[in-house]
Backbone as ProteinMPNN parsed JSONL, in Angstrom:
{"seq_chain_A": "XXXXXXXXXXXXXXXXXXXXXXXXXXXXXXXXXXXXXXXXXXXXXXXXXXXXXXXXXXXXXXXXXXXXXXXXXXXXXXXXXXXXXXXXXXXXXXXXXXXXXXXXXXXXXXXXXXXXXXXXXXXXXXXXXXXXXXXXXXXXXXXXXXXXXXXXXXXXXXXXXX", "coords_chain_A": {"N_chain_A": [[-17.079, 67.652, 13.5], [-20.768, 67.753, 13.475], [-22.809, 69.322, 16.471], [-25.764, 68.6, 18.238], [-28.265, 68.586, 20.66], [-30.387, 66.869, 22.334], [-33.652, 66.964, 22.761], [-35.173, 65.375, 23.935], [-33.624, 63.808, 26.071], [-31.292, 65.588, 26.752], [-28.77, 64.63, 25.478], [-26.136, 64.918, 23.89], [-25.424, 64.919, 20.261], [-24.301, 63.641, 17.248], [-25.154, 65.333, 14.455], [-24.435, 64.572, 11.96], [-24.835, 61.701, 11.744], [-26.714, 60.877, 13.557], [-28.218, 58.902, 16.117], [-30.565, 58.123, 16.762], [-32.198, 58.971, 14.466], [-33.484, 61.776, 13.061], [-35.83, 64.795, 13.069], [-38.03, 67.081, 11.778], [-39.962, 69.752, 12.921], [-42.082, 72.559, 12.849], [-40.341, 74.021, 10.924], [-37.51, 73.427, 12.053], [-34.855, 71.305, 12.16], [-34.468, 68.781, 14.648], [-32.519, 66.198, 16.411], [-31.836, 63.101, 17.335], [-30.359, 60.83, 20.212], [-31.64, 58.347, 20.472], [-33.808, 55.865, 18.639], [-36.231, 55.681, 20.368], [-36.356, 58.699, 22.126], [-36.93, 59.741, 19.849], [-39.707, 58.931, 19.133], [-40.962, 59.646, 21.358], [-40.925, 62.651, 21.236], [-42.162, 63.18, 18.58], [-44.426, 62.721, 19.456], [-45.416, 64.386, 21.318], [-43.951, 67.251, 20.569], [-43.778, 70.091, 21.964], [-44.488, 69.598, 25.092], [-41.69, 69.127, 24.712], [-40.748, 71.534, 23.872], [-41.712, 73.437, 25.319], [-40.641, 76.295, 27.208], [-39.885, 76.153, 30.425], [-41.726, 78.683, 32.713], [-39.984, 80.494, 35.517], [-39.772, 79.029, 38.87], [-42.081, 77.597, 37.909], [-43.681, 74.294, 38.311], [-42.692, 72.241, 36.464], [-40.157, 73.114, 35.881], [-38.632, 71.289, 37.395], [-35.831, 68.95, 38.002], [-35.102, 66.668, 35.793], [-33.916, 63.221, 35.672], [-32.429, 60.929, 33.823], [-32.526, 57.549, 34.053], [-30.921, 54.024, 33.361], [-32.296, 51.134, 33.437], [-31.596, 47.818, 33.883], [-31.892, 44.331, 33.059], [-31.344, 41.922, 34.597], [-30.354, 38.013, 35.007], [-32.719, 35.605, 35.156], [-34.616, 32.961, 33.077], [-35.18, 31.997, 29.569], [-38.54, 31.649, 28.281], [-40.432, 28.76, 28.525], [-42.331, 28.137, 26.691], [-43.31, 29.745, 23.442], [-45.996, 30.517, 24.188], [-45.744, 31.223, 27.087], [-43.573, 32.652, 26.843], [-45.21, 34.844, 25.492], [-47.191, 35.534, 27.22], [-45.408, 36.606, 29.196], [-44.452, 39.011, 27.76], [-46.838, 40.399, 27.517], [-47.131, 40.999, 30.019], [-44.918, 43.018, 30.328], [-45.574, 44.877, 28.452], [-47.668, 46.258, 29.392], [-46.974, 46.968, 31.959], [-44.932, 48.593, 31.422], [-46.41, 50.554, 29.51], [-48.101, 51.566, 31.799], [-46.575, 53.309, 32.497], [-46.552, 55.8, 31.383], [-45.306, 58.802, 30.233], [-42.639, 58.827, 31.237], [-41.353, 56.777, 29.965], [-38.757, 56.414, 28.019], [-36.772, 55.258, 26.312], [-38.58, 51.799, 25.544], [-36.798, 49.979, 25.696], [-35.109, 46.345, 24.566], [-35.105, 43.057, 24.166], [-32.248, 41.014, 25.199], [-29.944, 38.971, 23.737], [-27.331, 36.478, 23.977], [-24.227, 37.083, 25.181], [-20.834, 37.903, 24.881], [-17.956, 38.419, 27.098], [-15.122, 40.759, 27.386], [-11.641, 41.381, 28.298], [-8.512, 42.438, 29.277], [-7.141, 39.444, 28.618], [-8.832, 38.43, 26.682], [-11.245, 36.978, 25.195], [-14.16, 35.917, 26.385], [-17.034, 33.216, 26.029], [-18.663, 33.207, 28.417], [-20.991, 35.633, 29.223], [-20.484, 37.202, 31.416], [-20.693, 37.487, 34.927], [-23.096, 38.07, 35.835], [-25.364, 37.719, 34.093], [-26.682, 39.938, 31.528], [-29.826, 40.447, 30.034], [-31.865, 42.144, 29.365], [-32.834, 46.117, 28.879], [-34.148, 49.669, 29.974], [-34.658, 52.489, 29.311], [-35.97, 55.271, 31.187], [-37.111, 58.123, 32.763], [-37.269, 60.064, 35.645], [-37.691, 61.849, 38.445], [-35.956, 61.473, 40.479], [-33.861, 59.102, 42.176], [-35.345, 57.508, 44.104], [-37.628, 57.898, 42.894], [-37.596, 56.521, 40.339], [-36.741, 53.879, 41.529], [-39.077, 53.383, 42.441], [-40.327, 53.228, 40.564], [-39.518, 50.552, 39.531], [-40.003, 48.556, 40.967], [-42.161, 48.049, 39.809], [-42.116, 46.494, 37.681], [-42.376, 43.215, 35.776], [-40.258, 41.756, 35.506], [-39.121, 40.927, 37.349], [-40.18, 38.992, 39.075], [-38.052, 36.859, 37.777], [-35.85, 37.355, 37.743], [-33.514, 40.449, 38.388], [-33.579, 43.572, 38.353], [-31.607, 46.546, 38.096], [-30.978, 49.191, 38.501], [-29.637, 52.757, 37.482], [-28.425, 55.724, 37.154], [-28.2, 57.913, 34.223], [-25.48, 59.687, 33.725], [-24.875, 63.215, 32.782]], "CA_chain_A": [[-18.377, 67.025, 13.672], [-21.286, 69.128, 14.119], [-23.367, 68.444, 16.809], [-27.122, 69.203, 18.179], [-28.596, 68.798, 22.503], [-31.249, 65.763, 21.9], [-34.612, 67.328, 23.148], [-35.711, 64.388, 25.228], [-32.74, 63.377, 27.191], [-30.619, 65.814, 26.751], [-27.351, 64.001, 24.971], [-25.323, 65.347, 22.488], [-26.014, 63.83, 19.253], [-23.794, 63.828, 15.958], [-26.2, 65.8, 13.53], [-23.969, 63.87, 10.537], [-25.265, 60.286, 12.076], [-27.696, 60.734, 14.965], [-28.256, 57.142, 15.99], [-31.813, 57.896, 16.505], [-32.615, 60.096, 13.617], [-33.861, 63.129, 13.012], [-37.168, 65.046, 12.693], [-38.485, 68.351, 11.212], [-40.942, 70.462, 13.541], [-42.017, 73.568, 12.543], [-38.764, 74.477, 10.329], [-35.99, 73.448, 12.851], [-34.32, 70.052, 12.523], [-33.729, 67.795, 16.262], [-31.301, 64.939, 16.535], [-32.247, 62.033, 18.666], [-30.276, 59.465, 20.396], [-32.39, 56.791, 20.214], [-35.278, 55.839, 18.489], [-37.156, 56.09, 22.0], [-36.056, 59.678, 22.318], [-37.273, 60.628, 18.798], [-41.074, 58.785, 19.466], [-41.188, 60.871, 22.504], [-40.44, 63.93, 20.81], [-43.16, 62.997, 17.577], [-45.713, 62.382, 20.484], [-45.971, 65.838, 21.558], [-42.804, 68.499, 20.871], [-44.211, 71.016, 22.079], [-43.872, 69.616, 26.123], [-40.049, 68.848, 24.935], [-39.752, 72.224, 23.648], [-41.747, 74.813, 25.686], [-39.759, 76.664, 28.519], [-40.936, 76.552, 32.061], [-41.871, 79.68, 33.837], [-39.252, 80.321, 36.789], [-40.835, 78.672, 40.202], [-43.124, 76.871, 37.903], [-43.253, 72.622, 39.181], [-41.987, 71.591, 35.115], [-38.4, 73.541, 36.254], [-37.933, 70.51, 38.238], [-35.049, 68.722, 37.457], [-35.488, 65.295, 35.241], [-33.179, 62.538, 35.52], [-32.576, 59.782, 33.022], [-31.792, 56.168, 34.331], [-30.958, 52.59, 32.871], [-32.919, 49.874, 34.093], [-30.6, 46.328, 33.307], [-32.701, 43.243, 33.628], [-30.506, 41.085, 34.481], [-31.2, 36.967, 35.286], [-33.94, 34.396, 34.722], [-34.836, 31.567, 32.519], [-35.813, 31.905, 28.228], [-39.227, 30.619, 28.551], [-40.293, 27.511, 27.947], [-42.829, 27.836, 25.054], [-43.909, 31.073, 22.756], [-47.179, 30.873, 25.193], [-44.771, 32.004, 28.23], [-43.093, 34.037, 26.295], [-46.486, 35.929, 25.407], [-47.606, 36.105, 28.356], [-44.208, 37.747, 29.578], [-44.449, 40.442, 27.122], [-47.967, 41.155, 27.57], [-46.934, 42.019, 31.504], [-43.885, 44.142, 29.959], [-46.01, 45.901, 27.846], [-48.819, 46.533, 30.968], [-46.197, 47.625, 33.032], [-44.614, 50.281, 30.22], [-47.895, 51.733, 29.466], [-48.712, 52.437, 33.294], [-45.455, 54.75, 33.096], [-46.761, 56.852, 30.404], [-44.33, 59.86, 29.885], [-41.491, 58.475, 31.821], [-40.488, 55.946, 29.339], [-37.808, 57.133, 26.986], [-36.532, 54.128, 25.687], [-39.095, 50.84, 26.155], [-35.657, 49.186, 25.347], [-34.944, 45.299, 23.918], [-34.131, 42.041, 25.149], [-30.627, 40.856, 24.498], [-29.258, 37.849, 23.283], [-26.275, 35.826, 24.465], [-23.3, 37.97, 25.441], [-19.363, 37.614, 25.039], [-17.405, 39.5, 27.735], [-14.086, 41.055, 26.518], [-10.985, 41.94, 28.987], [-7.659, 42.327, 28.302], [-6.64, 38.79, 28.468], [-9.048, 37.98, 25.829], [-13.227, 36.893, 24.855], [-14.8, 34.643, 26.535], [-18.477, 33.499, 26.111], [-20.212, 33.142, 29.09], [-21.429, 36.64, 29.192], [-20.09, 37.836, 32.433], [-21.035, 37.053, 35.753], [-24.496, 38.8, 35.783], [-25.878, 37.885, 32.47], [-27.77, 41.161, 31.337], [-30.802, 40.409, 29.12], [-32.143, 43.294, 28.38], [-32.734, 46.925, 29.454], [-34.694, 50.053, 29.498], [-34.524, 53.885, 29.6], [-36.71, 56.06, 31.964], [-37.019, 59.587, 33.343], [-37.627, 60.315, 36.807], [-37.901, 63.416, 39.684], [-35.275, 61.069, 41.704], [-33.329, 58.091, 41.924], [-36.416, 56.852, 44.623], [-38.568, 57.589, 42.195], [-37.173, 55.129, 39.776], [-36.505, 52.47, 42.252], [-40.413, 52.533, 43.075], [-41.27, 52.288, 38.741], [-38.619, 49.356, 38.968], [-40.289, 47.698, 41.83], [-43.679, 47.215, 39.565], [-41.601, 45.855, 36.98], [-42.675, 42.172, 35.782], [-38.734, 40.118, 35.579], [-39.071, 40.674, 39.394], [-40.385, 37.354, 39.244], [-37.962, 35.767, 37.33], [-34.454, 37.977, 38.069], [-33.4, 41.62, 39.044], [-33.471, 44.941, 37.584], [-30.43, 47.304, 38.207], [-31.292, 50.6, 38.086], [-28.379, 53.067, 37.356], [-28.594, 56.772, 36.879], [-27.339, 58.312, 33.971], [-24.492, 60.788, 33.569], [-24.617, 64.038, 31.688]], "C_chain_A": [[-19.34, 68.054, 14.257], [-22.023, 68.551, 14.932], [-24.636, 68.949, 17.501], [-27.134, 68.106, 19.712], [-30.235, 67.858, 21.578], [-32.641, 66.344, 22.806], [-35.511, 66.985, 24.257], [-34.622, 64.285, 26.336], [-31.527, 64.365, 27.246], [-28.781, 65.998, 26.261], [-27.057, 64.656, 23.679], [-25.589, 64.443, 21.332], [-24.962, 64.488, 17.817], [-24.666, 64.375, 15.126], [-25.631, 64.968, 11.857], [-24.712, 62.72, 10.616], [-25.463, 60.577, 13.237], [-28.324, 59.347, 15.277], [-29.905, 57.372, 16.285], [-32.72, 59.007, 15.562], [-32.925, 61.379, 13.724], [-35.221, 63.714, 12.993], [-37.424, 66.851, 12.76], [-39.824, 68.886, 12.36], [-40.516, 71.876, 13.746], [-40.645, 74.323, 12.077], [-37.505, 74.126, 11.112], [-35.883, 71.634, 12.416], [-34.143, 69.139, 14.043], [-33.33, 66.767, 15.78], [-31.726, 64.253, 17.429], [-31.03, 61.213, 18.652], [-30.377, 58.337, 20.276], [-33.59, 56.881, 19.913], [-36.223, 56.159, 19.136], [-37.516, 57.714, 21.962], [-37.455, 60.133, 21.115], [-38.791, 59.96, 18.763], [-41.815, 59.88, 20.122], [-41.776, 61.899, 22.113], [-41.796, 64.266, 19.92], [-44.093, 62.808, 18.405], [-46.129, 63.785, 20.609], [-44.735, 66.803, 21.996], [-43.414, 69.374, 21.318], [-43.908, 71.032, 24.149], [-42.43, 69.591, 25.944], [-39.376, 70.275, 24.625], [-39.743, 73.474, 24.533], [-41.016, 75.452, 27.278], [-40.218, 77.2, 29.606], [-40.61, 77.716, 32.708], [-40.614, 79.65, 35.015], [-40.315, 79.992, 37.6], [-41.647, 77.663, 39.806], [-43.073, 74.916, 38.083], [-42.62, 72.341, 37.527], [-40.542, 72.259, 35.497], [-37.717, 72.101, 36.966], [-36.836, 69.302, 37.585], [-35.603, 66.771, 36.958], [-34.057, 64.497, 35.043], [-33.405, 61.806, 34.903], [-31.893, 58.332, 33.952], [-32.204, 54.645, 33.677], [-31.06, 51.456, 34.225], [-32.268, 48.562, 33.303], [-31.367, 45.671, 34.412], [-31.53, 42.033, 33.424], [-30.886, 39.013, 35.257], [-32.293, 36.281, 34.548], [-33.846, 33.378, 33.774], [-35.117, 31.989, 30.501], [-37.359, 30.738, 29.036], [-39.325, 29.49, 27.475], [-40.921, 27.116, 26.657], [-42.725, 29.374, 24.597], [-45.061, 31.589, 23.433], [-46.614, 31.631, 25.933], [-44.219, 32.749, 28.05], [-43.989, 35.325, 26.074], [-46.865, 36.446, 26.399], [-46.602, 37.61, 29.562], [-44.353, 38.843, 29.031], [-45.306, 41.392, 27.074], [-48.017, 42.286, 28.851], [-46.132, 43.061, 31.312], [-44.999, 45.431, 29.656], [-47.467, 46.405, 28.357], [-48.276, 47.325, 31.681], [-45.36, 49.142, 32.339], [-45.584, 51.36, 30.003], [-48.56, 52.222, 30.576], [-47.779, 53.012, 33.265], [-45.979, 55.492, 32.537], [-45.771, 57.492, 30.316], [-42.826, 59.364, 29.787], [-40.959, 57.519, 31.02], [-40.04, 56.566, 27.674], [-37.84, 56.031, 25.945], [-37.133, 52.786, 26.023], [-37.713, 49.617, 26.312], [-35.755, 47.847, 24.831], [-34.331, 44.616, 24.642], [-33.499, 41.701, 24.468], [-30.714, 39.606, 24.842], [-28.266, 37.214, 24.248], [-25.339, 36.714, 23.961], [-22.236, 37.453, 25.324], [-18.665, 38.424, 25.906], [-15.739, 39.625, 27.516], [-13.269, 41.465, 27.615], [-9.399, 41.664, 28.198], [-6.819, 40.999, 28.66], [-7.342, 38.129, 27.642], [-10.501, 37.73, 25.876], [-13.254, 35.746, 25.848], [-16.093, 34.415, 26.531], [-19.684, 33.499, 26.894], [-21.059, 34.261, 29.833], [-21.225, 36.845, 30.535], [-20.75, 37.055, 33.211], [-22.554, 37.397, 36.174], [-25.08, 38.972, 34.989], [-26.692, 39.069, 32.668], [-28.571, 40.715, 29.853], [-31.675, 41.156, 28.655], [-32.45, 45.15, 28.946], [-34.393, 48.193, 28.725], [-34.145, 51.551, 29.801], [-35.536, 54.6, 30.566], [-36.048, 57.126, 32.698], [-37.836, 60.017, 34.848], [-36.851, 61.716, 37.632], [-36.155, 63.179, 40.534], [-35.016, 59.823, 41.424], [-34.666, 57.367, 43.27], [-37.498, 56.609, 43.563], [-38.921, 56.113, 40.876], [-37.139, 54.031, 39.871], [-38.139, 52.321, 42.396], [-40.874, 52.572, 41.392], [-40.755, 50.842, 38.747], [-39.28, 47.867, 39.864], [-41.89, 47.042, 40.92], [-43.152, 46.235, 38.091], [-41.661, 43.863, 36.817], [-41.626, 41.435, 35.804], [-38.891, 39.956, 36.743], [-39.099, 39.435, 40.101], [-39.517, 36.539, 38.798], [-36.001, 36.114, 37.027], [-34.339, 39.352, 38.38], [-33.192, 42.767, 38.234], [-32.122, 45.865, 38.812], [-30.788, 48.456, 37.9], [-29.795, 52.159, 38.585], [-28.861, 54.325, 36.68], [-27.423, 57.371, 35.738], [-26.359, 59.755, 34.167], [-24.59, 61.723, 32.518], [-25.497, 64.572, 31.099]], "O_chain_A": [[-19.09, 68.903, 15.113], [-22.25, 67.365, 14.692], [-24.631, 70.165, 17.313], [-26.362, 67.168, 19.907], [-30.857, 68.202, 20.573], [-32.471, 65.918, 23.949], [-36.2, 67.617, 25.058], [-34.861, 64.716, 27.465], [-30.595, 63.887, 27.893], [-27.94, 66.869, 26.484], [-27.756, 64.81, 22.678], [-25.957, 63.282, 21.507], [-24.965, 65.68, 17.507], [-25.377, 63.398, 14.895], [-26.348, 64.858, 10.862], [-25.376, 62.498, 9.603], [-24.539, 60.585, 14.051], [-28.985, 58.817, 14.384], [-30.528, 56.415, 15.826], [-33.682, 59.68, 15.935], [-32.486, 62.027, 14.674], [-36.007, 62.777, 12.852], [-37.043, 67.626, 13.637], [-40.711, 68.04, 12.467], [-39.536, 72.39, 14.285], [-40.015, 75.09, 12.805], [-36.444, 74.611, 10.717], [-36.87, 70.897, 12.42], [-32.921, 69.052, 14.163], [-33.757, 66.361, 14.699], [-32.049, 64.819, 18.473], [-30.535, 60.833, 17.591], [-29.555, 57.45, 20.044], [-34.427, 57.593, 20.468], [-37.108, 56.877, 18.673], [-38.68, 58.084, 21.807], [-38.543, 60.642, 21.387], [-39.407, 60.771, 18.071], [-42.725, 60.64, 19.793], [-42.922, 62.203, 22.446], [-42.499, 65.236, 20.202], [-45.075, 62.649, 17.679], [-47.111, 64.249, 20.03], [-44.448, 67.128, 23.148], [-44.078, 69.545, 20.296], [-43.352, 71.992, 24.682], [-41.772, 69.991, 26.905], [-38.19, 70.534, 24.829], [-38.825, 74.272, 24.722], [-41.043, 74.792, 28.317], [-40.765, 78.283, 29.811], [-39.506, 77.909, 33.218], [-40.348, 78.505, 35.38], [-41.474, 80.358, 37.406], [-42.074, 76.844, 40.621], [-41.955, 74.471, 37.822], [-41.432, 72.17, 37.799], [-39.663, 71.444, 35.218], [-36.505, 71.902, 37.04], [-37.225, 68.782, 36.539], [-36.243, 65.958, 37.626], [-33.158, 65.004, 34.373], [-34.595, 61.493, 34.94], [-30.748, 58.345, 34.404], [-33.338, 54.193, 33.517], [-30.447, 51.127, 35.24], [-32.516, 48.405, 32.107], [-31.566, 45.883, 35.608], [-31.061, 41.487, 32.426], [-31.807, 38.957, 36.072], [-32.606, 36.519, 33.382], [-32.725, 32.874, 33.715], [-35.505, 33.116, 30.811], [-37.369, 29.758, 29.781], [-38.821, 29.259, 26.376], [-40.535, 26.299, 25.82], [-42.118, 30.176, 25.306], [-45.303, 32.796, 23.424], [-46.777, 32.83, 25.706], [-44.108, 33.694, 28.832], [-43.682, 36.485, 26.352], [-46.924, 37.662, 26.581], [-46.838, 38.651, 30.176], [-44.403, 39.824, 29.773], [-45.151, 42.585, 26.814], [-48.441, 43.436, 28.966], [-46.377, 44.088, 31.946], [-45.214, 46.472, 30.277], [-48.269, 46.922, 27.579], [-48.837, 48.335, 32.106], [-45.301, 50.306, 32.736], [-45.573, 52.571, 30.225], [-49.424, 53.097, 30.516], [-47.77, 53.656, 34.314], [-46.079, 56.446, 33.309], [-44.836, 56.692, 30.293], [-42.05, 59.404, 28.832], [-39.804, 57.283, 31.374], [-40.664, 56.949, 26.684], [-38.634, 55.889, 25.015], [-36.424, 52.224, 26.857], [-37.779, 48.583, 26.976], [-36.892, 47.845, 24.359], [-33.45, 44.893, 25.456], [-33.668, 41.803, 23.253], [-31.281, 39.108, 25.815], [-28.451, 37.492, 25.433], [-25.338, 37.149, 22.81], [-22.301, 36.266, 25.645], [-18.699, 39.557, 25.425], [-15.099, 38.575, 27.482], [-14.004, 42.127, 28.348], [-9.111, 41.067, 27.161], [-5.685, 41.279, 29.047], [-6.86, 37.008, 27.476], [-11.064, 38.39, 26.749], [-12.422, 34.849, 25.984], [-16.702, 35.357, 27.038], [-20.881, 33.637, 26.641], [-21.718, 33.998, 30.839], [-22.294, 36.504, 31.041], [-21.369, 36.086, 32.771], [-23.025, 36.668, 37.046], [-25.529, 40.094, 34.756], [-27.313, 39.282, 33.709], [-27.988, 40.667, 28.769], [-32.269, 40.916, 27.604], [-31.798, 45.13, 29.989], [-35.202, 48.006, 27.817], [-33.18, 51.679, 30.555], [-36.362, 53.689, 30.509], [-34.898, 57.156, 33.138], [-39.046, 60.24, 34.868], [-35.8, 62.316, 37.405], [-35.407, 64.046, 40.987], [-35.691, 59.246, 40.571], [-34.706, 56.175, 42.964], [-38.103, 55.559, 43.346], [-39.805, 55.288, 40.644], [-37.335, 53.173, 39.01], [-38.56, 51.167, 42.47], [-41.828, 51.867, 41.067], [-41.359, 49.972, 38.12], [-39.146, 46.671, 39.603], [-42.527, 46.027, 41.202], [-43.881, 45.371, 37.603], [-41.051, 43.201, 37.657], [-41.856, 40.273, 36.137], [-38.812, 38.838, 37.25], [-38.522, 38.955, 41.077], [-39.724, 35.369, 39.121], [-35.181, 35.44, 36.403], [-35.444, 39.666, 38.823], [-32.411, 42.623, 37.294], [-31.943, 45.697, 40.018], [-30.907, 48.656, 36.691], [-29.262, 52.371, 39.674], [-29.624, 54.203, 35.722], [-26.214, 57.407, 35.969], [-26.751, 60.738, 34.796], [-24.439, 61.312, 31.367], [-25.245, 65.294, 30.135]]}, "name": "protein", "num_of_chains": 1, "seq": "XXXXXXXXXXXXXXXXXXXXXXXXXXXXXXXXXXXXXXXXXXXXXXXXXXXXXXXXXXXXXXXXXXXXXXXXXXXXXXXXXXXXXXXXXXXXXXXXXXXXXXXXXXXXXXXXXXXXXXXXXXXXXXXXXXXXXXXXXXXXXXXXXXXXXXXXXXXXXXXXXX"}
């Protein structure tokens, strides 16, 4: 398997099946992760590709972490629902840069162990999640704090690995 360093986040990526495609700039191929990644990237390669000066503040190290919204209610009409998404997508667009993946809300879960399925999606239903890039695991915790479920269950914020 051959494999290609994902531009945005860093992750290894299958170049056979890159789960978030691919894209051509200036003659080279990149591999994305995730759709997210490869937006990013089509926004403006040029911060993902150019290489910071020693000393200069872009050297500083960038962490990725998953935000799991976990909790709350389905609302009650398509109104409430609108309104929910409008605050999502208020609260995404004041990150600017920092959001990798705006991520998706999830469905009803089955949780799997080894004595077998069962459906009531674990003990901490998770409904949906997101990606973001931060200086610091503080830094994260204070994007997560302007975060709109706040009102209506808890975000989990979890640094990734690698």
């Amino acid at each position: 398997m051959a494999t290609a360093i994902d531009p945005i986040c860093q992750m290894k990526v299958d170049t056979d099946n890159p789960p978030g495609g691919s894209s051509e700039y200036q003659e080279t191929n990149y591999y994305f992760c995730s759709s997210g990644c490869k937006v990013a990237f089509e926004q403006d390669p040029e911060s993902h590709l150019s290489s910071p000066t020693p000393g200069s503040p872009h050297q500083q190290k960038v962490s990725f972490f998953l935000f799991a919204y976990h909790g709350g209610e389905i609302p009650e009409s398509p109104e409430e629902g609108a309104k929910h998404m409008a605050k999502f997508e208020a609260w995404v667009g004041g990150l600017g840069d920092a959001v990798v993946n705006p991520g998706h809300p999830l469905g009803k879960s089955k949780s799997v162990s080894s004595g077998g399925v069962s459906d009531d999606g674990g003990s901490n239903s998770l409904v949906g999640f997101s990606i973001l890039k931060a200086d610091s695991m503080d830094a994260a915790l204070e994007m997560a704090k302007g975060y709109p479920h706040l009102e209506i269950g808890t975000v989990e914020v979890v640094e990734m690995m690698g």
